[in-house]
PDB file of N, CA, C and O in Angstrom, chain B, residues numbered from 101:
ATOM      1  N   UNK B 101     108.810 120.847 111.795  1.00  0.00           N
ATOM      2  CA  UNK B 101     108.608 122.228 111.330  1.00  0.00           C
ATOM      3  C   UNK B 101     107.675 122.964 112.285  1.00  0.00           C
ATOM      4  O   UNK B 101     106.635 122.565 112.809  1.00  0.00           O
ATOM      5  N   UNK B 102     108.207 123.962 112.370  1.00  0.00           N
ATOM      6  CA  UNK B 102     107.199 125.001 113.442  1.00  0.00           C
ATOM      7  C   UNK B 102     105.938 125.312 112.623  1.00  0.00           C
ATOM      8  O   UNK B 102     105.750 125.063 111.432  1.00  0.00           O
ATOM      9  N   UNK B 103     105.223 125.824 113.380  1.00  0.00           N
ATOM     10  CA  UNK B 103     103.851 126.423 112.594  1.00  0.00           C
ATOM     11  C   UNK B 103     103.512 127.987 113.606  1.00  0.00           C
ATOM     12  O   UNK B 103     103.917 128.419 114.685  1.00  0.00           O
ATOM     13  N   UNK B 104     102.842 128.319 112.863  1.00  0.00           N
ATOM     14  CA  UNK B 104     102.237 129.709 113.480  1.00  0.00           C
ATOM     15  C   UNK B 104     100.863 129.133 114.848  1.00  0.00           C
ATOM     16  O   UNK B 104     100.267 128.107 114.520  1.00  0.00           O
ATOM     17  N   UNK B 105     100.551 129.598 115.866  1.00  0.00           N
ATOM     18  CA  UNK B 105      99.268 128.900 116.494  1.00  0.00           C
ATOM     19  C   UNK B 105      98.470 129.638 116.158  1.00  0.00           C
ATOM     20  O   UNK B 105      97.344 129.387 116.588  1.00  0.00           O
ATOM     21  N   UNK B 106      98.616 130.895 115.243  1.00  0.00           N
ATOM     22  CA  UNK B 106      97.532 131.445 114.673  1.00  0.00           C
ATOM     23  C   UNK B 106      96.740 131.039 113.555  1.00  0.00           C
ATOM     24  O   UNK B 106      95.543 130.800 113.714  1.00  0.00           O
ATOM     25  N   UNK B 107      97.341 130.929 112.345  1.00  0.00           N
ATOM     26  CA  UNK B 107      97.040 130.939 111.426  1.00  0.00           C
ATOM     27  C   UNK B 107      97.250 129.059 110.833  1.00  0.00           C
ATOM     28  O   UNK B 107      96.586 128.252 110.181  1.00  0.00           O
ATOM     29  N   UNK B 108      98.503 129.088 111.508  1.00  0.00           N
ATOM     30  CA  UNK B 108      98.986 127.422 110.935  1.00  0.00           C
ATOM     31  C   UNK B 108     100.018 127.036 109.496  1.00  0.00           C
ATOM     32  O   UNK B 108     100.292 125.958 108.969  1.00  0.00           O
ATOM     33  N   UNK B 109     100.450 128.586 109.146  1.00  0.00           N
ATOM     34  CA  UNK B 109     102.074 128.809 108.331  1.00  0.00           C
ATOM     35  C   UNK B 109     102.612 128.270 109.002  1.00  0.00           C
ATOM     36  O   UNK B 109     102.320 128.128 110.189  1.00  0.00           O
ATOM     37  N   UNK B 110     103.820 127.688 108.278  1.00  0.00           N
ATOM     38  CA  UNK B 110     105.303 127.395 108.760  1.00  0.00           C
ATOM     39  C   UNK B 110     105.689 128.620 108.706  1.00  0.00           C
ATOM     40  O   UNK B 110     105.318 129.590 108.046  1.00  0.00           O
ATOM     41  N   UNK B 111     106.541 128.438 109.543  1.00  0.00           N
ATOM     42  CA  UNK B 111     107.517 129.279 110.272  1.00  0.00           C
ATOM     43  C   UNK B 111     108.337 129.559 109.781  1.00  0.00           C
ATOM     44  O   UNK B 111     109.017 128.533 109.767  1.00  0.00           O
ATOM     45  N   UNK B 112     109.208 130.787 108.969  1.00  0.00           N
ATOM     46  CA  UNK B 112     110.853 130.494 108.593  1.00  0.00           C
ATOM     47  C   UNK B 112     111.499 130.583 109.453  1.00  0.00           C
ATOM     48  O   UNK B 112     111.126 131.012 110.545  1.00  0.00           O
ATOM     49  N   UNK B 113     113.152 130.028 109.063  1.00  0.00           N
ATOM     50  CA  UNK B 113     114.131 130.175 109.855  1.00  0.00           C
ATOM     51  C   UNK B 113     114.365 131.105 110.932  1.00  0.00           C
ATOM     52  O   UNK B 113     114.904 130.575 111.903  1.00  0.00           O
ATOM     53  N   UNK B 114     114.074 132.560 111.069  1.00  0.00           N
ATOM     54  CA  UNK B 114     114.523 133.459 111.740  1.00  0.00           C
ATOM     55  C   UNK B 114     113.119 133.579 112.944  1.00  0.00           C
ATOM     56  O   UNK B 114     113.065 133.876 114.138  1.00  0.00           O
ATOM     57  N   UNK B 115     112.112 133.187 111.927  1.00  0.00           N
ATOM     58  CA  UNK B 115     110.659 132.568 113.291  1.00  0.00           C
ATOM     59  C   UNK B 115     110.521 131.879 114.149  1.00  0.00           C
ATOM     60  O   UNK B 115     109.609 131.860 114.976  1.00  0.00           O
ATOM     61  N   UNK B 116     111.608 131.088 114.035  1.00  0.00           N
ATOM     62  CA  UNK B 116     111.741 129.461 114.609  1.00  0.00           C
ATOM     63  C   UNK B 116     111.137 129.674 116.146  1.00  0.00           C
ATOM     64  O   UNK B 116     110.327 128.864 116.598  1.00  0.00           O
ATOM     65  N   UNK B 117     111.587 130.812 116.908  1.00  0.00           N
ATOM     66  CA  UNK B 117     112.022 131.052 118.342  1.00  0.00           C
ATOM     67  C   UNK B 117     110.178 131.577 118.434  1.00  0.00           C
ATOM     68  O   UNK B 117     109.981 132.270 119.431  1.00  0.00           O
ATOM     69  N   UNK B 118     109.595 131.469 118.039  1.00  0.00           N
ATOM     70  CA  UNK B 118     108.289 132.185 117.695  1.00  0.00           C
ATOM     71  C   UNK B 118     107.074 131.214 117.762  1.00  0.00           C
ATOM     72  O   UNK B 118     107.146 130.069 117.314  1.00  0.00           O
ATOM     73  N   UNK B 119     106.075 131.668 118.279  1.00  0.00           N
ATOM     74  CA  UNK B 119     104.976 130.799 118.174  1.00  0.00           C
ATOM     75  C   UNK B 119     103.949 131.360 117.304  1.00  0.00           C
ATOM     76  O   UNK B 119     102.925 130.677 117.317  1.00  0.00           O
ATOM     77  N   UNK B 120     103.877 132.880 116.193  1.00  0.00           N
ATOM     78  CA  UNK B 120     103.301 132.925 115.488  1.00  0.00           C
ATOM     79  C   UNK B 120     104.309 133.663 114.387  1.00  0.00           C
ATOM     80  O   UNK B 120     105.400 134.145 114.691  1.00  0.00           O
ATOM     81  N   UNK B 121     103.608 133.660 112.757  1.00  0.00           N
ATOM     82  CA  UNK B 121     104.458 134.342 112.102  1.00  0.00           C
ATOM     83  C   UNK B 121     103.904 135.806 111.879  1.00  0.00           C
ATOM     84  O   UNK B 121     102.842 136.405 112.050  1.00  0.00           O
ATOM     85  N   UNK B 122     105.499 136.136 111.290  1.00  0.00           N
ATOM     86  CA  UNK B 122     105.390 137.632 111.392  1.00  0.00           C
ATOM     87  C   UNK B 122     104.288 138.763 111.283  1.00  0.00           C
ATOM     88  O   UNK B 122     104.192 139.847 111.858  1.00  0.00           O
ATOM     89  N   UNK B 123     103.214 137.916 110.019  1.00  0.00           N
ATOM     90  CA  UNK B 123     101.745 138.495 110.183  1.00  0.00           C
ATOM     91  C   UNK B 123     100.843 138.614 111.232  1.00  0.00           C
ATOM     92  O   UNK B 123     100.332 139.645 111.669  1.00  0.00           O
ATOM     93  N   UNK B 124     100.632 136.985 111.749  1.00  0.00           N
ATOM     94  CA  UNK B 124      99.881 137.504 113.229  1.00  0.00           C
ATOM     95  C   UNK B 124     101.127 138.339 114.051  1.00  0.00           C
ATOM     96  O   UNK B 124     100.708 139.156 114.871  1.00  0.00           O
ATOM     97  N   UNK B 125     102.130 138.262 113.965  1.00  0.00           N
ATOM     98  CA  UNK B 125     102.497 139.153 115.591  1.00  0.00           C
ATOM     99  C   UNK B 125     102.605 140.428 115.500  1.00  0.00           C
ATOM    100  O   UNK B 125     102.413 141.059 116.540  1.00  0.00           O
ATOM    101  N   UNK B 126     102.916 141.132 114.338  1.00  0.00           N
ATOM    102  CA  UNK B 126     102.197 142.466 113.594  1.00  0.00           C
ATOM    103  C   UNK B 126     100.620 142.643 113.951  1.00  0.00           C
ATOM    104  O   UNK B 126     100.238 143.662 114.527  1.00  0.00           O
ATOM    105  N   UNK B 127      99.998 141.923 113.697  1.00  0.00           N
ATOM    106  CA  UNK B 127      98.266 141.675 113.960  1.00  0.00           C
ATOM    107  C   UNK B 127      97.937 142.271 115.655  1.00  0.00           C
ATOM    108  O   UNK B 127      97.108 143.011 116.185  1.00  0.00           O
ATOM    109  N   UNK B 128      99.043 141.511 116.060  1.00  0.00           N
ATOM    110  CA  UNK B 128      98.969 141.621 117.899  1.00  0.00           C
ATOM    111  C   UNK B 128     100.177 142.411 118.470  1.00  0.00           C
ATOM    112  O   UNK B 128      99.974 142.743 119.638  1.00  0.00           O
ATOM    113  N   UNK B 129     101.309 142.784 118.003  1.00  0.00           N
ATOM    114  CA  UNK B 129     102.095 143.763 118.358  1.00  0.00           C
ATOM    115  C   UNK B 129     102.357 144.720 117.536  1.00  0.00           C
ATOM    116  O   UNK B 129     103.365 144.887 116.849  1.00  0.00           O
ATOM    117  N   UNK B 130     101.239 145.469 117.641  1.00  0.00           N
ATOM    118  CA  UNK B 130     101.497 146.956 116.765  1.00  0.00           C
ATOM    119  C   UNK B 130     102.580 147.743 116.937  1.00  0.00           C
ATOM    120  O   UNK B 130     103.035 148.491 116.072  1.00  0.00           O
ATOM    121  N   UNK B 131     103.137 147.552 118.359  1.00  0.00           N
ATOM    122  CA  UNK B 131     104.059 148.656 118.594  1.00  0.00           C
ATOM    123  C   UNK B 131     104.987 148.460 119.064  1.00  0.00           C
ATOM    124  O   UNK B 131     105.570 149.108 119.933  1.00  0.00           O
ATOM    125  N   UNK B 132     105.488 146.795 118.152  1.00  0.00           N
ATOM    126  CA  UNK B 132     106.874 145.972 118.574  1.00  0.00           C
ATOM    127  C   UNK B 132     107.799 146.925 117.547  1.00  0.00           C
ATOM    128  O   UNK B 132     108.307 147.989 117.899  1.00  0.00           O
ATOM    129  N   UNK B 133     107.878 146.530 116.652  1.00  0.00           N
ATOM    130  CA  UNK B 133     108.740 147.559 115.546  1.00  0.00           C
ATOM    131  C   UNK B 133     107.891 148.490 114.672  1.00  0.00           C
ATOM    132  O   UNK B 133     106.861 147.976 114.237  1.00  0.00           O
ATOM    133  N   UNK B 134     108.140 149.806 114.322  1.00  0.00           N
ATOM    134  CA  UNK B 134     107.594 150.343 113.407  1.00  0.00           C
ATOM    135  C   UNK B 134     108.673 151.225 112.628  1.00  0.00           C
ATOM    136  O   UNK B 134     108.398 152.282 112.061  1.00  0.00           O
ATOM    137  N   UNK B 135     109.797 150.708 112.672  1.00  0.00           N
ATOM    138  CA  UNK B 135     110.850 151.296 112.262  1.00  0.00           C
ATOM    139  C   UNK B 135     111.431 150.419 111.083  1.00  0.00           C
ATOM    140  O   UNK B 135     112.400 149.664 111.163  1.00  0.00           O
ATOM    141  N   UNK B 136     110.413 150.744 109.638  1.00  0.00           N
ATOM    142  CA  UNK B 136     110.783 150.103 108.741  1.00  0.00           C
ATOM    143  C   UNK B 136     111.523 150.689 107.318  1.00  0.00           C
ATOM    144  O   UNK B 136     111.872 149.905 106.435  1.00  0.00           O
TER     145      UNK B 136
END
């Protein structure tokens, strides 16, 4: 199972490709998507 290297969540499925989850990379990419 993946983990976040931030925080240390597992990862879901669509995270997999990811080394943190969606919270930290929101945290650190403010201005990846804002089209919600």
């Amino acid at each position: 199972m993946d983990i976040c290297i931030s925080c240390g969540n597992e990862l879901s499925l669509p995270e997999r490709n990811r080394t943190e989850c969606w919270d930290c990379r929101d945290k650190s990419t403010e201005a990846y998507t804002e089209d919600e």
